[in-house]
Biopython code that builds the backbone (N, CA, C, O; Angstrom):
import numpy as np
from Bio.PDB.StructureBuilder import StructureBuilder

atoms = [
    (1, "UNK", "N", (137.362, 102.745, 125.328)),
    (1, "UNK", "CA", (135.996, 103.196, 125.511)),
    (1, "UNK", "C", (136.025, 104.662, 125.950)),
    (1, "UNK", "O", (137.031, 105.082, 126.521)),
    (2, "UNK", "N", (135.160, 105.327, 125.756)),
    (2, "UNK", "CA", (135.322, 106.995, 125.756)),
    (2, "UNK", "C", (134.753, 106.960, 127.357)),
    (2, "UNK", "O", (134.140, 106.027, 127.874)),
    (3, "UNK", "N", (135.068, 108.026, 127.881)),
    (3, "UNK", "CA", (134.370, 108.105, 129.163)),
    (3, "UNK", "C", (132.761, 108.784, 129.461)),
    (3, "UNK", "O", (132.084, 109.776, 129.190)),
    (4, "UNK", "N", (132.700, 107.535, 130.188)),
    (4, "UNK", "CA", (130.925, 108.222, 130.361)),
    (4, "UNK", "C", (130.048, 107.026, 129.224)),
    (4, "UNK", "O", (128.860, 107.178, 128.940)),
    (5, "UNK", "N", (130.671, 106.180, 128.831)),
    (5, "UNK", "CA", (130.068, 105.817, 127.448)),
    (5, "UNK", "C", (130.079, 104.491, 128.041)),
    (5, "UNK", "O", (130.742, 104.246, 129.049)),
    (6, "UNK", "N", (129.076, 103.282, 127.203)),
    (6, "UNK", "CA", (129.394, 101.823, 127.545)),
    (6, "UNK", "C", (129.407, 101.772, 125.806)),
    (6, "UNK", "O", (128.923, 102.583, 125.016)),
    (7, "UNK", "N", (130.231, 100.360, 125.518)),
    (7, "UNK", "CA", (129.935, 99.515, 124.120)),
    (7, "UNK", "C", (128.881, 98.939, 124.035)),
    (7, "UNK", "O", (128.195, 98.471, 124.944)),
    (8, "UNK", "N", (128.632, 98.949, 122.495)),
    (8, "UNK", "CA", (127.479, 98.650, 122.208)),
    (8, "UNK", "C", (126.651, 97.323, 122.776)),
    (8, "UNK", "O", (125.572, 97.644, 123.274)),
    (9, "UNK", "N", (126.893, 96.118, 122.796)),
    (9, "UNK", "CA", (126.786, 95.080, 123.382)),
    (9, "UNK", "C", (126.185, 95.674, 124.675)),
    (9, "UNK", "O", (124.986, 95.431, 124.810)),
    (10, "UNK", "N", (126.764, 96.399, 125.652)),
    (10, "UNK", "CA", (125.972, 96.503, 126.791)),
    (10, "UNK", "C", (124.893, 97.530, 127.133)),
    (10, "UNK", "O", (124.209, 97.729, 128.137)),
    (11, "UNK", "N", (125.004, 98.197, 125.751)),
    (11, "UNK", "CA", (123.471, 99.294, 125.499)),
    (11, "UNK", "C", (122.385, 98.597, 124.686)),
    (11, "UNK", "O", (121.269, 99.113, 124.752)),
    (12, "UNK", "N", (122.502, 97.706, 124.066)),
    (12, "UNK", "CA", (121.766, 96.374, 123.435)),
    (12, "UNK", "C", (121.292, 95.405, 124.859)),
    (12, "UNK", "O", (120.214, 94.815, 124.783)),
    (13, "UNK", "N", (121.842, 95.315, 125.702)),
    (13, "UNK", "CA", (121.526, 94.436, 126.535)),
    (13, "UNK", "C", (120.677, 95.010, 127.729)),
    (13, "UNK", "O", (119.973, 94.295, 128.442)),
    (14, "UNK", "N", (120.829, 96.560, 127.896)),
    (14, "UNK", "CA", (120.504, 97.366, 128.691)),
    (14, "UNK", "C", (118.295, 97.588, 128.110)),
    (14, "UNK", "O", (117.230, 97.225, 128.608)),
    (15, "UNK", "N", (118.761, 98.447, 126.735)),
    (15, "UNK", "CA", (117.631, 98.019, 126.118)),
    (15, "UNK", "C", (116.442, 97.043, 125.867)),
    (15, "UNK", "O", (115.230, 97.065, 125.655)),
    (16, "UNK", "N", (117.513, 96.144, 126.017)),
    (16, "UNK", "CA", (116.280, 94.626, 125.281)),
    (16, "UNK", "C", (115.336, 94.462, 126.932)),
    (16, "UNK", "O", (114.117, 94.322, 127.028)),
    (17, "UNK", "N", (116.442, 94.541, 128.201)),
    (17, "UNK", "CA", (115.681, 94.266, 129.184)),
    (17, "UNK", "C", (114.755, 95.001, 129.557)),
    (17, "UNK", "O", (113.652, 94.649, 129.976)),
    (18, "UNK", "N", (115.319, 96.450, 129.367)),
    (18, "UNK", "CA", (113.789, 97.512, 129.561)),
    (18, "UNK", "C", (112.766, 97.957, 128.596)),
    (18, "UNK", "O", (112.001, 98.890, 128.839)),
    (19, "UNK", "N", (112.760, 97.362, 127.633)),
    (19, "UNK", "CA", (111.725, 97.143, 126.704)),
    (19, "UNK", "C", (110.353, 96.631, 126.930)),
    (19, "UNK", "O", (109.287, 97.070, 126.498)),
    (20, "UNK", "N", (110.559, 95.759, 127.584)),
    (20, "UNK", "CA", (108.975, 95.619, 127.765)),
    (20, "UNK", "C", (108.121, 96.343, 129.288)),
    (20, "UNK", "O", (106.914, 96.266, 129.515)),
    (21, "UNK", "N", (108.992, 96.907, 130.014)),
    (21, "UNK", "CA", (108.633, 97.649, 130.823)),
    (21, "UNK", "C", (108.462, 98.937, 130.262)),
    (21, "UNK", "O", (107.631, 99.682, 130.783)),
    (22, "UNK", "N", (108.985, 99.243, 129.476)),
    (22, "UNK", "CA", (108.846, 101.039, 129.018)),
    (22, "UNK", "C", (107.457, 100.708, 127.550)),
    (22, "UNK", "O", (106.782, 101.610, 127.053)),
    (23, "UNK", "N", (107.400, 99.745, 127.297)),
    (23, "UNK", "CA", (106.027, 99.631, 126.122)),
    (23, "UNK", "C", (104.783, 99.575, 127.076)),
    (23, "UNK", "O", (103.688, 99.709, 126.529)),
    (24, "UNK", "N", (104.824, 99.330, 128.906)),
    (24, "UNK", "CA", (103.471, 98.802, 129.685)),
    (24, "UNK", "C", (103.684, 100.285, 130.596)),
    (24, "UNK", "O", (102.871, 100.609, 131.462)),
    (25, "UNK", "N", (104.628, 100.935, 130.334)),
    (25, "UNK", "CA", (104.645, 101.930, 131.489)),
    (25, "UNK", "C", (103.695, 103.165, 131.005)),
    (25, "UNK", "O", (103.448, 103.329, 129.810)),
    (26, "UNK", "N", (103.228, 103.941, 131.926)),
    (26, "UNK", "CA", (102.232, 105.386, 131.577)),
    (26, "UNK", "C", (103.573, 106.358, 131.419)),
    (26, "UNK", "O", (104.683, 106.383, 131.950)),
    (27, "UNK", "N", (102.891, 107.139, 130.417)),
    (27, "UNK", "CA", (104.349, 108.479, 129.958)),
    (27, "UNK", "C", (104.992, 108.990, 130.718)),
    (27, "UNK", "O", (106.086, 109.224, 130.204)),
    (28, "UNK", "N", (104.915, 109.503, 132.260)),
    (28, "UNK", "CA", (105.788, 110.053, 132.963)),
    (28, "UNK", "C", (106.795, 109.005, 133.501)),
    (28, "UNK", "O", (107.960, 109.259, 133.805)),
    (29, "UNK", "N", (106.004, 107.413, 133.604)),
    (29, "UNK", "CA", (106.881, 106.437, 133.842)),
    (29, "UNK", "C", (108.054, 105.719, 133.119)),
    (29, "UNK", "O", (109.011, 105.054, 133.514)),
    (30, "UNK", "N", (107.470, 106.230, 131.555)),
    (30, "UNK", "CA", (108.374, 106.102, 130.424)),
    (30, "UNK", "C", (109.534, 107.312, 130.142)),
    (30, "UNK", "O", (110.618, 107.096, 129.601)),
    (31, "UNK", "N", (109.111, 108.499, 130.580)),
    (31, "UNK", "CA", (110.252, 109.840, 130.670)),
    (31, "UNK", "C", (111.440, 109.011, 131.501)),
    (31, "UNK", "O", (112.554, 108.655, 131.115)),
    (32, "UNK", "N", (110.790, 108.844, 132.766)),
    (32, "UNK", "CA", (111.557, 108.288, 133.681)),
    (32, "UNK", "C", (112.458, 107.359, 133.205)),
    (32, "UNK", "O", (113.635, 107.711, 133.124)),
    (33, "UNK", "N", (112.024, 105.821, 132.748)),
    (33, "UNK", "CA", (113.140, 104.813, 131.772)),
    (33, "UNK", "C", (113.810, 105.555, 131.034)),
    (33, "UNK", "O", (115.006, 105.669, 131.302)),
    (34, "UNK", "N", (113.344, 106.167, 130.071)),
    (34, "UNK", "CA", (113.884, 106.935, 129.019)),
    (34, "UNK", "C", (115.177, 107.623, 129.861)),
    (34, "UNK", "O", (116.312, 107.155, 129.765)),
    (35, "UNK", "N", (114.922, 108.558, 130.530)),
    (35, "UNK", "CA", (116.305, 109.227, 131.469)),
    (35, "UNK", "C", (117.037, 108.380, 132.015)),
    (35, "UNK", "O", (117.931, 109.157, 132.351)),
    (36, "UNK", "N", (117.447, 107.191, 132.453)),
    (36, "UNK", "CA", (117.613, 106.070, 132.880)),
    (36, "UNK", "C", (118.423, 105.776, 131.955)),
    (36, "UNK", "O", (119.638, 105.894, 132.120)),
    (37, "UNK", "N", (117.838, 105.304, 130.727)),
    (37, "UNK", "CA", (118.722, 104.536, 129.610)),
    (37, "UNK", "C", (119.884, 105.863, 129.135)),
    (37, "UNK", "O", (121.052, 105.618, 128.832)),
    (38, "UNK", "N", (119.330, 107.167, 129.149)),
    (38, "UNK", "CA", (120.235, 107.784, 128.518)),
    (38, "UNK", "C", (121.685, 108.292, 129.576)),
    (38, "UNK", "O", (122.723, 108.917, 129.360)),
    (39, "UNK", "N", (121.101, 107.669, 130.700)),
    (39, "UNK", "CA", (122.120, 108.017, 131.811)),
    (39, "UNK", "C", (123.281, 107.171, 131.703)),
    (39, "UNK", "O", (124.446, 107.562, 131.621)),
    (40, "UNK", "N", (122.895, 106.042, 131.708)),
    (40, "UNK", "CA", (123.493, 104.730, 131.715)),
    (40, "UNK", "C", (124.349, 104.553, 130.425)),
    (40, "UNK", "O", (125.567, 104.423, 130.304)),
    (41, "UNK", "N", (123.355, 104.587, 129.501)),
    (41, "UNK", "CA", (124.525, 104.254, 128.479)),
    (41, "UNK", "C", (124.988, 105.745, 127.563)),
    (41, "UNK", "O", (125.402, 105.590, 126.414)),
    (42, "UNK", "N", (124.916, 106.759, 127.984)),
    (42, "UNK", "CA", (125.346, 107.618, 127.110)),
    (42, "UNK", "C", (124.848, 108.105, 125.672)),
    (42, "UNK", "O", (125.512, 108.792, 124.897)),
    (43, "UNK", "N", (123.371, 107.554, 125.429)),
    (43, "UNK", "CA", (123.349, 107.389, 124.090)),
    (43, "UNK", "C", (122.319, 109.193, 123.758)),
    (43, "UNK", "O", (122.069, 109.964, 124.685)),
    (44, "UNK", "N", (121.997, 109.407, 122.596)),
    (44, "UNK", "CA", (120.993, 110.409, 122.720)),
    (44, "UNK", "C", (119.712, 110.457, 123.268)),
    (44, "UNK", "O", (119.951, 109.703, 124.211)),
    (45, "UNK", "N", (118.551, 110.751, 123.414)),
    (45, "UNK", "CA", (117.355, 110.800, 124.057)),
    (45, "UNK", "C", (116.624, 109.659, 123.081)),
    (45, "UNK", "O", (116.114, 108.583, 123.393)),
    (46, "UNK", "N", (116.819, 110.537, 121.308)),
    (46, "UNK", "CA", (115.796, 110.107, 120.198)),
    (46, "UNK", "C", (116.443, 108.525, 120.158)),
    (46, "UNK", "O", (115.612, 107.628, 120.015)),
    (47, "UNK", "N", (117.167, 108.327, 120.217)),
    (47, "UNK", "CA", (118.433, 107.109, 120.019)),
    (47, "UNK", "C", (117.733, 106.057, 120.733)),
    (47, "UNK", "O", (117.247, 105.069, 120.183)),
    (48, "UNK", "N", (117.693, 106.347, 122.198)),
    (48, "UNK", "CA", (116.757, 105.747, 122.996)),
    (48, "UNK", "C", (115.922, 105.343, 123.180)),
    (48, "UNK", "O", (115.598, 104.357, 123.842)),
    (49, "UNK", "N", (115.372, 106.078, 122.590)),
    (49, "UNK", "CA", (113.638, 105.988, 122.418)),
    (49, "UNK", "C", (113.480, 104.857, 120.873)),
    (49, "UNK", "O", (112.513, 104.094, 120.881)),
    (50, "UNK", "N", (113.884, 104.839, 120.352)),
    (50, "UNK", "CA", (114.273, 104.315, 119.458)),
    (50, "UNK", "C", (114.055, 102.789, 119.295)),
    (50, "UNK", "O", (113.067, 102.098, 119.045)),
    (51, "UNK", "N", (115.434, 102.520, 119.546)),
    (51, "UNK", "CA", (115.660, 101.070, 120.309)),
    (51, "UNK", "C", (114.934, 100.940, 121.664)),
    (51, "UNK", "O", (114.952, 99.734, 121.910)),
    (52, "UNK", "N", (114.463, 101.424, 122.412)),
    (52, "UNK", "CA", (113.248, 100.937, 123.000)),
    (52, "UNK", "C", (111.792, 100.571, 122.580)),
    (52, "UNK", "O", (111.111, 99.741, 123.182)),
    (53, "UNK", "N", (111.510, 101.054, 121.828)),
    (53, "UNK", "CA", (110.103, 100.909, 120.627)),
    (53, "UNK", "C", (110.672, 99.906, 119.683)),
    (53, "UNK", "O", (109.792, 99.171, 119.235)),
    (54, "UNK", "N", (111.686, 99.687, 119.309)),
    (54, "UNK", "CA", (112.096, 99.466, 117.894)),
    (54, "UNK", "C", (112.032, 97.640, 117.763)),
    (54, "UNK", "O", (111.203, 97.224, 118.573)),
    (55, "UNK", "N", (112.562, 96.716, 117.117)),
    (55, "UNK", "CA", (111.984, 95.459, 117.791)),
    (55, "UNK", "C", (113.648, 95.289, 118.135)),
    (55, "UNK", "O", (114.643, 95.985, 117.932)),
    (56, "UNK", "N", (113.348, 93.798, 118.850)),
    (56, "UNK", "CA", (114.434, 93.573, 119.686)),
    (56, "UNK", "C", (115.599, 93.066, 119.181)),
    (56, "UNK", "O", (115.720, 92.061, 118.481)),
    (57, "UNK", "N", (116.689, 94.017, 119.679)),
    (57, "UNK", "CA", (118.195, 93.313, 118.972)),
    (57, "UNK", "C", (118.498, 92.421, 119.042)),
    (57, "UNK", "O", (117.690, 91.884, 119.800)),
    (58, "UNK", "N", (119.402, 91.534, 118.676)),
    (58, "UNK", "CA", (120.011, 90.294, 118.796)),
    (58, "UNK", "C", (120.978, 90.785, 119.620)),
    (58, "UNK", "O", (121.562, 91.858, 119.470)),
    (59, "UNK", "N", (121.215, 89.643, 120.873)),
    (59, "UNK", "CA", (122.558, 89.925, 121.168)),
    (59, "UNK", "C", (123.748, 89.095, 120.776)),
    (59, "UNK", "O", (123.963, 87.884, 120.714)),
    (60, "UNK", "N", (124.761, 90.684, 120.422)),
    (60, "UNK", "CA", (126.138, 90.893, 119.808)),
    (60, "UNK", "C", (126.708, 89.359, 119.650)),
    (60, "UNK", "O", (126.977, 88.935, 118.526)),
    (61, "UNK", "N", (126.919, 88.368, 121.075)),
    (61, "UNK", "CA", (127.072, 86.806, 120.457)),
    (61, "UNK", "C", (126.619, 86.243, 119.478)),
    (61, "UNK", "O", (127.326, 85.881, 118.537)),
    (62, "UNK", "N", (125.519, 86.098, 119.534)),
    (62, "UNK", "CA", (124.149, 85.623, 118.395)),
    (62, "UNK", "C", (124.353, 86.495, 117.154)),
    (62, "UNK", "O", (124.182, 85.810, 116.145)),
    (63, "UNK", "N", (124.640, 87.686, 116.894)),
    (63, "UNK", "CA", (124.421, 88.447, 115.912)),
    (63, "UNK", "C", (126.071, 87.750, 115.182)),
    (63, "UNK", "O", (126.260, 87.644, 113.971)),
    (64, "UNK", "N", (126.698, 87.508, 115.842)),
    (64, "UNK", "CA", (127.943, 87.522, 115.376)),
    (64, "UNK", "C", (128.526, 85.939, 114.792)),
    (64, "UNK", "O", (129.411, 85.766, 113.954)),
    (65, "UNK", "N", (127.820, 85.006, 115.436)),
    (65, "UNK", "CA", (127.982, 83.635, 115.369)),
    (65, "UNK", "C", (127.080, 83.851, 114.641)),
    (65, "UNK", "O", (127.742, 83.796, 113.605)),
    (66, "UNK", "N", (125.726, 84.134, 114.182)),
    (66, "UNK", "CA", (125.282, 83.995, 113.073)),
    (66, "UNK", "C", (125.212, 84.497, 111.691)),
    (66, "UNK", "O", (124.315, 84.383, 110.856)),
    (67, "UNK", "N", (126.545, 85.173, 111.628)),
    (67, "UNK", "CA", (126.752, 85.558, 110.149)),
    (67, "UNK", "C", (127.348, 84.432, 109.180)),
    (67, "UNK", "O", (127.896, 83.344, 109.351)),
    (68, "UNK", "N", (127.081, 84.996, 108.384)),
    (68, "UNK", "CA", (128.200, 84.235, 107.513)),
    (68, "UNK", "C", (129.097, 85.065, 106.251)),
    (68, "UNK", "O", (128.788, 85.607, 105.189)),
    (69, "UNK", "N", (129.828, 84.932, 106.686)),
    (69, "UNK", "CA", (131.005, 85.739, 105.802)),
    (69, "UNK", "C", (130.962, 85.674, 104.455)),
    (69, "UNK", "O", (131.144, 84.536, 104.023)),
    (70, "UNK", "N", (130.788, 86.490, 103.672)),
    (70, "UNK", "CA", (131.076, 86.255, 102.184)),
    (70, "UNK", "C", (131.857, 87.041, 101.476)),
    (70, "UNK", "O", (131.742, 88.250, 101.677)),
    (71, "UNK", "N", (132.980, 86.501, 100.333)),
    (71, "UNK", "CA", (133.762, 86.759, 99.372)),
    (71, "UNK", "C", (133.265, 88.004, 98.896)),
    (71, "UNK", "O", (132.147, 88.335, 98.499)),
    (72, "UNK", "N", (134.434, 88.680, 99.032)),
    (72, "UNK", "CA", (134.239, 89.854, 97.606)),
    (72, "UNK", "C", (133.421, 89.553, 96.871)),
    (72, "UNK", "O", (133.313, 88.338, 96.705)),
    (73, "UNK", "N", (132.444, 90.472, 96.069)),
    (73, "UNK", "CA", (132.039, 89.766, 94.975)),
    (73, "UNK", "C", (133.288, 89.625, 93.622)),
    (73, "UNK", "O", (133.430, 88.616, 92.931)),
    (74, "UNK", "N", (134.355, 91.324, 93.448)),
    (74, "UNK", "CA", (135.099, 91.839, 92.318)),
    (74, "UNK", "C", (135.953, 92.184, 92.720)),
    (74, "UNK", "O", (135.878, 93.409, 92.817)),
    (75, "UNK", "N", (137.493, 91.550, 93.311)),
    (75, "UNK", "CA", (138.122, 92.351, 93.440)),
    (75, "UNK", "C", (139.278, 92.519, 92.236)),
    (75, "UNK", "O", (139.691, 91.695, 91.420)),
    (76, "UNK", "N", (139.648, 93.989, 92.470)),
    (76, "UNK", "CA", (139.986, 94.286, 90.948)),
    (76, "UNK", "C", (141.492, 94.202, 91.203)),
    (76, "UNK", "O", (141.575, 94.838, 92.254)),
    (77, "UNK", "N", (142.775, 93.800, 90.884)),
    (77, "UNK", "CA", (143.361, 93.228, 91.152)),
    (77, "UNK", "C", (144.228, 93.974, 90.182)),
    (77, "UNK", "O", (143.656, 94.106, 89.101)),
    (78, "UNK", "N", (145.645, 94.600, 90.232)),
    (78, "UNK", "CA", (146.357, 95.321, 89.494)),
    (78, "UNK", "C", (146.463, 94.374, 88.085)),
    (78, "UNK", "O", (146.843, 94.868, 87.023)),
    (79, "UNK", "N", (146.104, 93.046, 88.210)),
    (79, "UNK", "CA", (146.906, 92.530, 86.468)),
    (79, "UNK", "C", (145.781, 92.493, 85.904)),
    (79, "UNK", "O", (145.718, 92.401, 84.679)),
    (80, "UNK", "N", (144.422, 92.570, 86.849)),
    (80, "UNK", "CA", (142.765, 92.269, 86.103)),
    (80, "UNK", "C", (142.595, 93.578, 85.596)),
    (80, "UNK", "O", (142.031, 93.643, 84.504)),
    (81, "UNK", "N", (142.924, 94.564, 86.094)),
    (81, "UNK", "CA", (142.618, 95.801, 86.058)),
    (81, "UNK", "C", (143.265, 96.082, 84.364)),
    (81, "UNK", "O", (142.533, 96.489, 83.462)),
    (82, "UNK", "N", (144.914, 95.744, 84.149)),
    (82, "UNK", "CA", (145.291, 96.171, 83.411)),
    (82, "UNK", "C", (144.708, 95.213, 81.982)),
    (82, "UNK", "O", (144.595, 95.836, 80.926)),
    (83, "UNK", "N", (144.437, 94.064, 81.994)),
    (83, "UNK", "CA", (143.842, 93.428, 81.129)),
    (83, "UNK", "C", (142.690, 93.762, 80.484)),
    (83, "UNK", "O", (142.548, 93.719, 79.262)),
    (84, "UNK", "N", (141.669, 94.172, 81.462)),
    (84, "UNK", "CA", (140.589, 94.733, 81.515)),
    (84, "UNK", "C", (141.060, 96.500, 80.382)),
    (84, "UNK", "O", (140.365, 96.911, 79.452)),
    (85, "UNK", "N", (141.895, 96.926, 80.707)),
    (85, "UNK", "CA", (141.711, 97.889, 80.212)),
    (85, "UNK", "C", (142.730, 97.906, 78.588)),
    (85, "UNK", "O", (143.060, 98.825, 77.839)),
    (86, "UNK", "N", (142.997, 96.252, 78.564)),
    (86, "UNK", "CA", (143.580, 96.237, 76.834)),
    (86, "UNK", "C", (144.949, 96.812, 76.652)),
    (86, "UNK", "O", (145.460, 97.275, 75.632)),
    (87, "UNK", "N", (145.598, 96.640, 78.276)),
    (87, "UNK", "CA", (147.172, 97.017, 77.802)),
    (87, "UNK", "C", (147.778, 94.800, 78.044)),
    (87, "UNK", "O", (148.933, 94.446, 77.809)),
]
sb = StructureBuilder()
sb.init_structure("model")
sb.init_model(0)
sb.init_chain("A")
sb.init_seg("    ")
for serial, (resi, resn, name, xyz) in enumerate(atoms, 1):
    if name == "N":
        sb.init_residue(resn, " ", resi, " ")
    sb.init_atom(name, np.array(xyz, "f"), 0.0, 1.0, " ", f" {name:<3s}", serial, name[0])
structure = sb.get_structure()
């Protein structure tokens, strides 16, 4: 992890909780969160502001247990390749 910085997971988690306080807060109260989040997690100002307005992330567990993996669609394969090209 770089210094000064958190992973993503805990700037997602940082976010989601002050989200609905920074959408009810008056603008100088929102500067305020806003400086807050960018303290904490290192991220840019606009970045911030961002994912605070933006809708709410999944967290990184959930995002991750709910994928589902899928196959290559083509992979081109040195003997497909050469077939393909009629040698």
């Amino acid at each position: 992890m770089v210094e000064g910085k958190i992973d993503m997971a805990a700037r997602r988690q940082v976010t989601n909780k002050l989200r609905g306080q920074y959408r009810k807060a008056s603008k100088a109260d929102r500067s305020k969160i806003l400086d807050r989040v960018v303290s904490t997690t290192g991220m840019g100002r606009s970045t911030a502001r961002r994912m605070l307005t933006g809708p709410k992330l999944a967290d990184p567990a959930e995002q991750v247990d709910g994928r589902a993996l899928r196959a290559r669609a083509s992979a081109m394969t040195p003997g497909r390749c050469w077939s393909t090209c009629g040698h």
